[in-house]
Structure formats: structure tokens, C-alpha cells
C-alpha positions, 0 to 999 in steps of 0.5 A: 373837316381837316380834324376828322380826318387827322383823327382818322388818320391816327385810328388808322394809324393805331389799327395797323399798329395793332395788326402788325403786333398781332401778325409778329406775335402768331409769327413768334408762337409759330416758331416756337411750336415748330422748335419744340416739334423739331425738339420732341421729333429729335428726342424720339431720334436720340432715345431710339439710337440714332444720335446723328439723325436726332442731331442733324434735324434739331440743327437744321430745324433750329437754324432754319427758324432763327435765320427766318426771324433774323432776316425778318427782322433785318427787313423790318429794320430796313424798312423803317429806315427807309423813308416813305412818302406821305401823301399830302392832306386833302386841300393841301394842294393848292 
């Protein structure tokens, strides 16, 4: 009993492990298709004549994207930092 559920436990485990994974990489491909959209929008503003504008929205966008990733990944730190509390295994409270 107390076997099959440690081996659940850990398939438990290895699926949120792969689910976290999956979520970090869609975020990652996210922002990256947003940059290069915020790139190819400000190229049409600089060929067009309005340098300011072009400027003003790659650096913003850009800024914009990094500090999402930065602060996400400060938060993921923190949580792994923290230490959770496990529940304890059936039959261990006796």
C-alpha cells in the first residue's frame, strides 16, 4: 500500500514537472512572438519617417516583456525558496 502510493506520488511529481515545463516554454515562444511583432511594427514606423514613434514602441514593448519575465522568474525563485509543507503519508499518524 505504502509503495503504490510513493509510486503515485512520484508520477505525480514528474507530471506537474512536465506541466510546468510545457507552461514556461509557451510562456518563452509567447514573448518572443510579441518582440519580434513589436520589432516588425517599429521597423514600418522607422521606414515611414517616424523614428520617435518606432523607438518609443520597440522600447517599451521590449521593456515591458523583460520585466514580465524577470519578475517571474524572481517569484519562482522565491517560491522555491520557501519551504512547503508536505502532508504526511497515510498511516503515518499514528
Amino acid at each position: 500500500m505504502l509503495l503504490e502510493q510513493k509510486r503515485h506520488d512520484q508520477r505525480h511529481r514528474q507530471r506537474l514537472a512536465w506541466a510546468e515545463l510545457i507552461a514556461q516554454s509557451i510562456g518563452h515562444a509567447t514573448g518572443l512572438a510579441a518582440l519580434v511583432v513589436l520589432a516588425v511594427v517599429a521597423w514600418h514606423a522607422f521606414d515611414v519617417g517616424a523614428k520617435t514613434q518606432g523607438a518609443a514602441i520597440i522600447c517599451t514593448g521590449a521593456v515591458s516583456i523583460v520585466a514580465v519575465f524577470v519578475t517571474g522568474r524572481r517569484s519562482a525563485d522565491r517560491r522555491a525558496a520557501t519551504p512547503q509543507d508536505e502532508p504526511a503519508p497515510r498511516g503515518a499518524e499514528q
